[in-house]
ROKE-778202 format. One record per residue (C-alpha): residue number from 1; residue in one letter; z, y, x. Coordinates in nm, 2 decimals. Layout:
// residues N
resi,resn,Z,Y,X
NUM,a,Z,Y,X
...
***
This chain:
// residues 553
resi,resn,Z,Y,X
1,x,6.39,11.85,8.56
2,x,6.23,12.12,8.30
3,x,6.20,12.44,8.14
4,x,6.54,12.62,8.17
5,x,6.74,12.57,7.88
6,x,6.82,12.82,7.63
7,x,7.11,12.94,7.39
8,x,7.16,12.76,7.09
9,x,7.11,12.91,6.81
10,x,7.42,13.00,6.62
11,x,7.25,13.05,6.30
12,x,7.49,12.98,5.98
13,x,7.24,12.78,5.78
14,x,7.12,12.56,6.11
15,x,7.50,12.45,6.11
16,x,7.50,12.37,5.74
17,x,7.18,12.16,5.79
18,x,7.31,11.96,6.07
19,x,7.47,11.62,5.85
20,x,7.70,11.57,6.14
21,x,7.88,11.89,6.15
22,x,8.02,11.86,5.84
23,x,8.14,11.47,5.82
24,x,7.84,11.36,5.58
25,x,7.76,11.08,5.84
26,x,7.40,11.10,5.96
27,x,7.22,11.40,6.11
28,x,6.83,11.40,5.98
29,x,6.63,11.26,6.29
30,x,6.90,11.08,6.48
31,x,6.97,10.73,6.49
32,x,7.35,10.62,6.60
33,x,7.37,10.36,6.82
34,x,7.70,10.10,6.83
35,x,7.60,10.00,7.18
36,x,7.49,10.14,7.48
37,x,7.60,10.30,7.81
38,x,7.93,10.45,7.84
39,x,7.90,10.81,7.95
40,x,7.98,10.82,8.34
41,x,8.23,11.07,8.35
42,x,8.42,10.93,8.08
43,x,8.45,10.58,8.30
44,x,8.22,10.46,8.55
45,x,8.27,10.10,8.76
46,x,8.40,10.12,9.14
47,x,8.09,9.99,9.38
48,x,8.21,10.02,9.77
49,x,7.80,9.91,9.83
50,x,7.58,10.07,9.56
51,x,7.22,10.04,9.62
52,x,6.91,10.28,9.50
53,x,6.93,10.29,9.06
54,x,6.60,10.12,8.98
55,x,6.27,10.30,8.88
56,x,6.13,10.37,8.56
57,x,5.80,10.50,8.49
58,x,5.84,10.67,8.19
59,x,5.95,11.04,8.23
60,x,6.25,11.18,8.13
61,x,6.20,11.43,7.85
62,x,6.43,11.83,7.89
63,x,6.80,11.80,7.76
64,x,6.86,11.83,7.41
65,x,7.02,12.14,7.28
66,x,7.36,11.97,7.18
67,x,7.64,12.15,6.97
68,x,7.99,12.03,7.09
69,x,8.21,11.89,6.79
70,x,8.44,12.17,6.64
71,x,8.74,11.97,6.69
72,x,8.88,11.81,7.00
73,x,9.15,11.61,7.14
74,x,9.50,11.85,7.18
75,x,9.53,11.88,7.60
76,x,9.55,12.18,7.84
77,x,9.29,12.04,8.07
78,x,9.02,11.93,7.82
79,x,8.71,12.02,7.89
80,x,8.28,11.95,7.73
81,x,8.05,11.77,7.96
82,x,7.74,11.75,7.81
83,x,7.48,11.45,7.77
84,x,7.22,11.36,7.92
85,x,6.92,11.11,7.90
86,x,6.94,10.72,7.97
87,x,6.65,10.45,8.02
88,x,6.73,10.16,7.80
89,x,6.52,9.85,7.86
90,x,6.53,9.72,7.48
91,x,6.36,10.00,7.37
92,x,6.12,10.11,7.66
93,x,6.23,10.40,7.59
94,x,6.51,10.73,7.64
95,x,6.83,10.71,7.48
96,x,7.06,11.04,7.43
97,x,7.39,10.96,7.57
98,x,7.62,11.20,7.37
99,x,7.88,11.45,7.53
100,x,8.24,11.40,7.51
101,x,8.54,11.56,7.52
102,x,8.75,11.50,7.87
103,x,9.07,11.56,7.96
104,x,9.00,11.63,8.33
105,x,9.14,11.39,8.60
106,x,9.36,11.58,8.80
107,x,9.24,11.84,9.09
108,x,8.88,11.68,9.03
109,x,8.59,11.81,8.92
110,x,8.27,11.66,8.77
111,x,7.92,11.68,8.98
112,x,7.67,11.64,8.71
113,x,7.39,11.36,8.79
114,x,7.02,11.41,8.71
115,x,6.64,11.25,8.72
116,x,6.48,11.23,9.03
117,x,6.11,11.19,9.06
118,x,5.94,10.98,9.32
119,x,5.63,10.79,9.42
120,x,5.56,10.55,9.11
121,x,5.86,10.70,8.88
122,x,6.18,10.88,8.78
123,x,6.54,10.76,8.96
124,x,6.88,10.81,8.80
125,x,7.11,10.97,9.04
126,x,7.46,10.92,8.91
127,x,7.71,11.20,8.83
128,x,8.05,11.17,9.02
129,x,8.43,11.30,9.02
130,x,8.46,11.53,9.33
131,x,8.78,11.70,9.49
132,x,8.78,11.99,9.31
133,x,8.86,12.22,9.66
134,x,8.57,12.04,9.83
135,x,8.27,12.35,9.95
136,x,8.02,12.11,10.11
137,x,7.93,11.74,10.05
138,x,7.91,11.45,10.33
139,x,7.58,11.24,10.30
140,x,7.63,10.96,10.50
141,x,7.48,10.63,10.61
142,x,7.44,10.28,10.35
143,x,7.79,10.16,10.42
144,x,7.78,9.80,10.52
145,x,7.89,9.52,10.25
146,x,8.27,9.48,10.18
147,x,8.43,9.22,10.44
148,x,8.58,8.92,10.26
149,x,8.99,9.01,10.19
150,x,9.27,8.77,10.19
151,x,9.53,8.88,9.95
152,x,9.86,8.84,9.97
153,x,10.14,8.73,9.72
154,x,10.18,9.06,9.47
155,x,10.49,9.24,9.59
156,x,10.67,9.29,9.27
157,x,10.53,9.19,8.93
158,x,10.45,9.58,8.86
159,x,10.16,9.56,9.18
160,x,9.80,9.54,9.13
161,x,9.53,9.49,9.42
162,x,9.36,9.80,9.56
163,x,9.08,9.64,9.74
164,x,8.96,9.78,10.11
165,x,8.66,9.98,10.15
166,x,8.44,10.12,10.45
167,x,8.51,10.48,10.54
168,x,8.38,10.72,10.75
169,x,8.56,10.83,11.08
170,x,8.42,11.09,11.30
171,x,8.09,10.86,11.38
172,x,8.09,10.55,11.20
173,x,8.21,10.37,10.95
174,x,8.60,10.19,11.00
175,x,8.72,9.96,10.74
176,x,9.01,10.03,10.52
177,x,9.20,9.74,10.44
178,x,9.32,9.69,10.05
179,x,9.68,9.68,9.99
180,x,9.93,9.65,9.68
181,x,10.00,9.98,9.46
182,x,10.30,9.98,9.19
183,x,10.17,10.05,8.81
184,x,10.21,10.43,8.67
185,x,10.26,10.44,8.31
186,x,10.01,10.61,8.16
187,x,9.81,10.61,8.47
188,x,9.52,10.41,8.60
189,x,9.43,10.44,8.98
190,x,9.05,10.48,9.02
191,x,8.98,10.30,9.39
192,x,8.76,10.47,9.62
193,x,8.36,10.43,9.57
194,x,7.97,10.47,9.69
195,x,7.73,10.68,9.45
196,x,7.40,10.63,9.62
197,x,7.14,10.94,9.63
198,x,6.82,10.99,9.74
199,x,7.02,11.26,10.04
200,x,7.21,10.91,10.16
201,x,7.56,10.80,10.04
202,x,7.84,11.02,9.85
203,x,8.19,10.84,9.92
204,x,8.44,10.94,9.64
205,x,8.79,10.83,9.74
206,x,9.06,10.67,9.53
207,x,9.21,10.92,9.26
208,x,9.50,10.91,8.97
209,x,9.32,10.87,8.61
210,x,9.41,10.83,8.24
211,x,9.41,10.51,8.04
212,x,9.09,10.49,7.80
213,x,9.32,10.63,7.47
214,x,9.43,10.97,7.70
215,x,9.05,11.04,7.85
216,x,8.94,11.20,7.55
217,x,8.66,11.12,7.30
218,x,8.39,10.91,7.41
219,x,8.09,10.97,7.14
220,x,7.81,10.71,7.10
221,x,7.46,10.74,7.20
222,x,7.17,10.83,6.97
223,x,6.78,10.73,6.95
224,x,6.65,11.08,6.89
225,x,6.35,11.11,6.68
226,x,6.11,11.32,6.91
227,x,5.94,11.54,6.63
228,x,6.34,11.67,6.58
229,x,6.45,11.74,6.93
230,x,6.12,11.98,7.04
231,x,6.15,12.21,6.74
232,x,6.29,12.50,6.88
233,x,6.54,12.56,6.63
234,x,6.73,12.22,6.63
235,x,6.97,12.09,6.79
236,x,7.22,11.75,6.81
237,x,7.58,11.75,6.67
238,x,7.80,11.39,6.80
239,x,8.02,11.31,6.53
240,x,8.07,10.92,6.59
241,x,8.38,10.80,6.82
242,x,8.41,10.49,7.04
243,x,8.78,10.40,7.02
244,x,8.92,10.27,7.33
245,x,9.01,9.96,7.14
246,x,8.68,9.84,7.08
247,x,8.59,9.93,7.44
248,x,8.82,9.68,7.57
249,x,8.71,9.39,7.35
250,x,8.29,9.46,7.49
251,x,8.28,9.65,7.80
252,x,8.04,9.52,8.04
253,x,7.92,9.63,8.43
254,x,7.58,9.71,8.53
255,x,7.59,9.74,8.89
256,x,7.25,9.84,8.94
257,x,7.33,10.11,8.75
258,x,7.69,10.14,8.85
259,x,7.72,10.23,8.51
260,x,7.96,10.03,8.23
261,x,7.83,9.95,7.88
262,x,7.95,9.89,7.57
263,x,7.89,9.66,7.23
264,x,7.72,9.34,7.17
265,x,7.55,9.24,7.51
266,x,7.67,8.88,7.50
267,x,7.33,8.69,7.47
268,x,7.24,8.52,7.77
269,x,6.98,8.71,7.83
270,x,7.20,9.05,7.93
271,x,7.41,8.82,8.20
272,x,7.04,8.73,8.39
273,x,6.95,9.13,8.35
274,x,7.29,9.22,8.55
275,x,7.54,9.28,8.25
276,x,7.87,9.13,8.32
277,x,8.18,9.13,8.13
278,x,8.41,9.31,8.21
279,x,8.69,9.04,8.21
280,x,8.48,8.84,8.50
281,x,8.44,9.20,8.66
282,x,8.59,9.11,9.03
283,x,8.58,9.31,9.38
284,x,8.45,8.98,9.65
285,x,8.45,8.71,9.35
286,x,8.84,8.77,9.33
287,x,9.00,9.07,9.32
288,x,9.01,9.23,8.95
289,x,8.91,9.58,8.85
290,x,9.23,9.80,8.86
291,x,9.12,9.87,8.55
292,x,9.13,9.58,8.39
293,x,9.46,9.51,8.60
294,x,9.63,9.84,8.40
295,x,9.57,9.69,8.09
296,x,9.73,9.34,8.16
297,x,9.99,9.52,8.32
298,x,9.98,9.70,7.96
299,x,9.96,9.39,7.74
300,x,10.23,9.23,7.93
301,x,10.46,9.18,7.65
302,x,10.19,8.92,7.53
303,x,10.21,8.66,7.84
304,x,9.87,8.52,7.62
305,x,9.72,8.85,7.62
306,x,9.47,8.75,7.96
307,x,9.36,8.40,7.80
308,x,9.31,8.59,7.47
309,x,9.07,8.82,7.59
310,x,8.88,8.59,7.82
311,x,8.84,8.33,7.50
312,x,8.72,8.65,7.28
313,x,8.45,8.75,7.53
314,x,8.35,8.35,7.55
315,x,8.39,8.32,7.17
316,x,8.13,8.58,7.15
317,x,7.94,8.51,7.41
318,x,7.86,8.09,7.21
319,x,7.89,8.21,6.87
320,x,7.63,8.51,6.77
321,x,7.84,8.51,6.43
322,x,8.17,8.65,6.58
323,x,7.97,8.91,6.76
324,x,8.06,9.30,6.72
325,x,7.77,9.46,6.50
326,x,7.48,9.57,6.68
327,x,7.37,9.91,6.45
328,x,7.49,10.19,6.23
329,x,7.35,9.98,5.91
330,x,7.55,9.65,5.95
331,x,7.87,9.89,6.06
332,x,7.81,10.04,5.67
333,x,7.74,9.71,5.55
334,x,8.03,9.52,5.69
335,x,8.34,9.45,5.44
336,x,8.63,9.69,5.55
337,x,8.92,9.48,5.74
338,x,9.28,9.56,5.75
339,x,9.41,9.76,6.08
340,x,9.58,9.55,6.32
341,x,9.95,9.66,6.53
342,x,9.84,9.91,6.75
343,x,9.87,9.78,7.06
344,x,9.84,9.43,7.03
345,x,9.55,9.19,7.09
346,x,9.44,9.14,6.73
347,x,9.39,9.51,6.75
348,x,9.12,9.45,7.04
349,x,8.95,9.17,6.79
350,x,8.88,9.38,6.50
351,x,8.82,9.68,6.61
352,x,8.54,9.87,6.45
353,x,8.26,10.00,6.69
354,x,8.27,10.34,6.57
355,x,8.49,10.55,6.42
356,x,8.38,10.91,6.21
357,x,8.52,11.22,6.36
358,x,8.70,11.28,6.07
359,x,8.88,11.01,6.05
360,x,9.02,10.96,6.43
361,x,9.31,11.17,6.34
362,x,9.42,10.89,6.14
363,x,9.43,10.71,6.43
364,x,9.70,10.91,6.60
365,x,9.49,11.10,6.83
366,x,9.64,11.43,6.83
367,x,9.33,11.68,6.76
368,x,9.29,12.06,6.71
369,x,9.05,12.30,6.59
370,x,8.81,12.50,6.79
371,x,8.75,12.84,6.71
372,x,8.37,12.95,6.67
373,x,8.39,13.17,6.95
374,x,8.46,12.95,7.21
375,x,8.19,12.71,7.14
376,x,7.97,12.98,7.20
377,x,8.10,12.98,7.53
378,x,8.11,12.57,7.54
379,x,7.77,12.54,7.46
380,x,7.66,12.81,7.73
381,x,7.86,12.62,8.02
382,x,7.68,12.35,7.92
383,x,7.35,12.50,7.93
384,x,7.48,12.56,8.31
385,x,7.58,12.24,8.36
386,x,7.25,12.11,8.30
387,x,7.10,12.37,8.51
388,x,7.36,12.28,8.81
389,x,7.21,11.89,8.80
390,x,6.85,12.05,8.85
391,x,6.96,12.19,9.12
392,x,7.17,11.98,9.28
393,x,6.83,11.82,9.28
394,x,6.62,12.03,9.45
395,x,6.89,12.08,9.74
396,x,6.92,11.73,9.80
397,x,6.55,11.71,9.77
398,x,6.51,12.03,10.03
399,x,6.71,11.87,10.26
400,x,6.48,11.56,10.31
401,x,6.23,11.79,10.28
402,x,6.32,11.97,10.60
403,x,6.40,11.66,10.76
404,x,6.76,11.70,10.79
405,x,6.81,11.37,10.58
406,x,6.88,11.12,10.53
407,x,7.17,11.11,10.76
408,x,7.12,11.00,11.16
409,x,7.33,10.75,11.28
410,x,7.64,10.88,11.37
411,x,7.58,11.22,11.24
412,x,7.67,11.27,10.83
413,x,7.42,11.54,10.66
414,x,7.61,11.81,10.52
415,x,7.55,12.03,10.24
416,x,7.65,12.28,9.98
417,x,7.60,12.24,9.60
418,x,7.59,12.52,9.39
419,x,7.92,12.69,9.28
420,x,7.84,12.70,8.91
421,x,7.79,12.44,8.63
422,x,8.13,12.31,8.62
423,x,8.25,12.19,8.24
424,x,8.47,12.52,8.09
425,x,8.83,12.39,8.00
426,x,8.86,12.46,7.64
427,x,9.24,12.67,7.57
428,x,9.29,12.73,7.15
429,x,9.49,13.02,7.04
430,x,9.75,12.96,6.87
431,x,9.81,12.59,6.97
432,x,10.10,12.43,7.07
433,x,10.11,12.49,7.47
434,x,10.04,12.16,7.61
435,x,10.12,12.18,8.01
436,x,9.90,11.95,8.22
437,x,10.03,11.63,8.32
438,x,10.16,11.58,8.65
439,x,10.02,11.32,8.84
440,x,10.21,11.01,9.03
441,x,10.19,11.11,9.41
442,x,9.90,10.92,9.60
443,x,9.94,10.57,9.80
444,x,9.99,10.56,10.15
445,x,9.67,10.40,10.24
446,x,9.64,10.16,10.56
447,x,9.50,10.29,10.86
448,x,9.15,10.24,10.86
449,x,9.06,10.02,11.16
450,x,8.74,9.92,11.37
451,x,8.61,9.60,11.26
452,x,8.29,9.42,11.31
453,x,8.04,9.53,11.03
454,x,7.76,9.21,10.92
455,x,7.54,9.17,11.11
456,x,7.25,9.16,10.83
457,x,7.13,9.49,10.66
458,x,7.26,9.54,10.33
459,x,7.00,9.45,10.08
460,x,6.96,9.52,9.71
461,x,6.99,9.20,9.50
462,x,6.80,9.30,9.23
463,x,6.44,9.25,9.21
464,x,6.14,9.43,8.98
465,x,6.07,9.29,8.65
466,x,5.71,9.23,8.67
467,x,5.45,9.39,8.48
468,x,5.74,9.73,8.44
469,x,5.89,9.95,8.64
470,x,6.22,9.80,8.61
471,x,6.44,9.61,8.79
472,x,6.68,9.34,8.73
473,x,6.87,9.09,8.83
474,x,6.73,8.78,9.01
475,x,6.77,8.47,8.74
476,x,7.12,8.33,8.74
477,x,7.26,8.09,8.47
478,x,7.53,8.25,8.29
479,x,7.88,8.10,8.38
480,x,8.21,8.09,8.15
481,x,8.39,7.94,8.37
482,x,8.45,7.96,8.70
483,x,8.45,8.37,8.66
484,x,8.12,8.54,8.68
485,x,8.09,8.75,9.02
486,x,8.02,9.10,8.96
487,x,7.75,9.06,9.30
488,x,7.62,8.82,9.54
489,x,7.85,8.88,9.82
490,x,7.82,8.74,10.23
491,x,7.92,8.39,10.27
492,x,8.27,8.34,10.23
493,x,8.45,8.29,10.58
494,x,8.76,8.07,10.60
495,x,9.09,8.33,10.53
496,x,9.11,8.58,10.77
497,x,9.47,8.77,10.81
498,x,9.45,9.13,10.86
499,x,9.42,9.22,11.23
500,x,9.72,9.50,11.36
501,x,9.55,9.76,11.54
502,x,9.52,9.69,11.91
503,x,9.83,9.77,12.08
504,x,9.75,9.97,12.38
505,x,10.01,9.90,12.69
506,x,10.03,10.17,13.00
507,x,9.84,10.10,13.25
508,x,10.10,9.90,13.54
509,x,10.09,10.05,13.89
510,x,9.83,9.84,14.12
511,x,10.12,9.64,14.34
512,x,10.03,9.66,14.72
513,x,9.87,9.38,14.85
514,x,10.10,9.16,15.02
515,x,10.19,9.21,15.41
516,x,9.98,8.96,15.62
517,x,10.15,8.92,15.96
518,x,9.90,8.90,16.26
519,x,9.89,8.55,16.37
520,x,10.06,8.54,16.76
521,x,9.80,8.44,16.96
522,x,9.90,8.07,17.13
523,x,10.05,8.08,17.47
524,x,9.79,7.96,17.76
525,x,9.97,7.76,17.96
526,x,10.13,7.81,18.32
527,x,9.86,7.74,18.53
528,x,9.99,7.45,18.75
529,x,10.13,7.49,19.07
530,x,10.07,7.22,19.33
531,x,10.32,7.20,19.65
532,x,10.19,7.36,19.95
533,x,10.21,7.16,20.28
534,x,10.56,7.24,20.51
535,x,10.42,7.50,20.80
536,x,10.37,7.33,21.11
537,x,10.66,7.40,21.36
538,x,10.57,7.80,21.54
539,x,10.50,7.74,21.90
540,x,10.77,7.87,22.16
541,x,10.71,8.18,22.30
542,x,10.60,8.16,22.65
543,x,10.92,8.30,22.86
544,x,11.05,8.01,22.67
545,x,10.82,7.71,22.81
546,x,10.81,7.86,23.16
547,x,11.24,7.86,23.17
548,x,11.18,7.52,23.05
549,x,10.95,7.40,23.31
550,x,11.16,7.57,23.61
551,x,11.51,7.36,23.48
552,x,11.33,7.04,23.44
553,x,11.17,7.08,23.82
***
């Protein structure tokens, strides 16, 4: 990734010079953006089948030496992550996607991502929110593509749609099937998720977040001029906020980035490169983010509030004039509007893109002041955060290396990231004592269950751009209505009710086979008898005859 990164210099008069730091607007060298990618840990998309990021051939220069804002949103559990380097395809170029502040979700932690060079270019391999007691890391398998859900009739109108996912049992993949989850106030439940890497797959199950507003600040990315960022001296100071209320009215999904974005991408042209709204965002052409679900659920004093947003992202996308503004200049230039109900839609439809630093407080984020001595610390975690996503690199790259990935069939590849790197949880002297918030106790999740995977190989849908080493999305007229699909997804089969797992019965006792008699054998009959002849009279004896003679004489 580069030359390990340095301390930043702490140097009064750098401070003073730095146009951000001290709420004149601009820092010398930096051009602020009011669109672009949404930094991953602040929100990234759910994708149950992500596929390799594409390939870029340009590569990506050392992290910037960033100074974290010197004021931050009041929280016990907020914490720096720094930023990092995007590709963005209008340009042909690197973006800076700032830092932000982040009030981390609970018992999470955040697994920084990094550049990966291969044959022909540089990869992105996407940060992710691990369980913060996790030692080593499964690598498993390309989990097959989602099986087609039929959903039921929502429970209760507090319910929203957790959609099913593969998971991994013992030596293959099972699937989970969705089910129905009850609405936390002022919680949003993240559904479980794929972050592809070149190692093999990282699956990140379902956790407890906060709404956009709670999360923190979200800063907006910069075009850094080169001949600023390589003196040794300088370094980059956010000081522009993205307010969650603009977010809502232009957030889009990049899945082949599994990234979101924010801003004017409502040409045509962004929906055939793979940028879809976020309001036609569904899991198998039907099922809506959760994400998006929380907010209706939010909104639902305004039975409208659904139809409003769908006709503000179609009014924009037909009408370039009600379109947000695309940079800093026509922000400055635009005529200042009047600030909308907090909380209602007409709040959504004006909001500005970005908001100074100085001025969010007046937005009724709660913010304190960060004492010089712990940015010091600040920026040296994030000098080790950096250094934790090289290397989280090379042992992902080591294992391949040694042949031990990517993972066997039936076998996951497991291994150990470094220990350090993690962001540093800012706590101010002084402040009011803010406990952390105590999160709503996790679903009961439906067994998972063996079921036939497809019988195709997952495949990526997007194909390279020629003449760059970019890939998009193969061409596909943009729709308003029926709703865009975030994906192409298997042929639909006819509705298929979840299967109960097989019950097993005891085995019966083999019955004895039944008692065949011996057949009697027939009787021969009585051999016939014929009648013997009377015996002829026996002779006389001869005393007899003689006596006979002598009386007759």
């Amino acid at each position: 990734m580069g030359a390990v990164l340095s301390l930043y210099p702490t140097a009064q008069s750098q401070e003073a010079a730095v146009d951000g730091g001290n709420g004149a607007g601009i820092q010398e060298g930096v051009e602020v953006l009011a669109r672009g990618p949404v930094h991953e840990a602040f929100a990234e998309p759910s994708v149950r089948s992500p596929r390799p990021t594409p390939i870029v051939s340009k590569q990506p220069p050392d992290p910037v030496e960033e100074m974290p804002p010197d004021q931050k949103p009041e929280g016990a559990n907020v914490a720096w992550i720094p930023g990092y380097w995007v590709w963005d395809d209008d340009r042909k170029d690197f973006i800076w996607e700032s830092g932000i502040w982040r009030d981390i979700p609970p018992e999470r932690h955040w697994v920084a991502g990094y550049w990966n060079q291969i044959e022909g270019g540089w990869q992105w391999v996407s940060g992710y929110w691990n369980i913060q007691a996790q030692e080593t890391v499964d690598y498993l398998p390309a989990p097959p593509d989602p099986l087609p859900e039929a959903v039921s009739t929502a429970p209760e109108a507090e319910s929203i749609y957790v959609p099913g996912t593969w998971v991994w049992y013992q030596t293959r993949y099972m699937w989970r099937p969705g089910f129905w989850n009850r609405h936390r106030p002022g919680w949003v439940w993240a559904p479980a998720y794929y972050r592809w890497t070149p190692a093999g797959y990282v699956f990140v199950d379902g956790y407890w977040d906060y709404p956009f507003a709670d999360r923190g600040l979200l800063f907006a990315p910069v075009f850094i001029n080169q001949a600023y960022w390589g003196r040794p001296s300088w370094f980059y100071r956010p000081n522009f906020v993205v307010r969650d209320t603009f977010l809502l009215g232009s957030l889009f999904v990049r899945l082949d980035y599994s990234r979101y974005y924010f801003g004017d991408y409502f040409d045509a042209g962004y929906s055939r490169a793979g940028f879809i709204p976020w309001v036609d965002f569904r899991f198998g052409g039907t099922i809506p983010d959760p994400l998006f679900s929380y907010y209706r659920w939010q909104y639902a004093s305004n039975p409208r509030w659904e139809a409003d947003m769908r006709q503000l992202y179609v009014a924009r996308r037909t009408d370039p004039a009600a379109r947000p503004p695309r940079t800093f200049a026509q922000i400055t230039a635009a005529p200042a509007t009047a600030l909308a109900k907090p909380g209602t839609f007409a709040s959504i439809q004006t909001a500005t893109p970005l908001t100074p630093l100085a001025k969010v407080a007046a937005t009724g984020v709660k913010m304190q002041t960060v004492p010089k001595a712990q940015l010091t610390q600040i920026r040296q975690a994030a000098v080790e955060t950096h250094n934790f996503a090289k290397q989280r690199g090379q042992v992902e790259a080591k294992a391949i290396s040694q042949g031990q990935g990517t993972p066997k069939a039936g076998q996951p590849l497991k291994l150990e990231l470094p220990k350090t790197g993690r962001p540093a949880v800012v706590q101010t002297p002084g402040a009011t004592e803010v406990k952390p918030k105590t999160p709503p106790p996790r679903p009961e999740h439906p067994k998972a269950e063996a079921r036939p995977a497809p019988k195709t190989a997952p495949t990526s849908p997007y194909v390279p751009r020629p003449g760059s080493g970019q890939q998009v999305a193969p061409k596909v007229e943009p729709k308003i209505e029926p709703k865009v699909e975030p994906k192409v997804e298997p042929k639909r089969e006819p509705k298929v009710e979840p299967k109960p797992a097989p019950k097993v019965e005891p085995k019966a006792e083999p019955k004895p086979a039944p008692r065949v008699e011996p057949k009697a054998e027939p009787k021969p009959p009585p051999p016939k008898v014929e009648p013997k002849p009377a015996p002829a009279p026996a002779p006389a004896p001869r005393e007899e005859k003689d006596k006979n003679k002598k009386e007759k004489g």
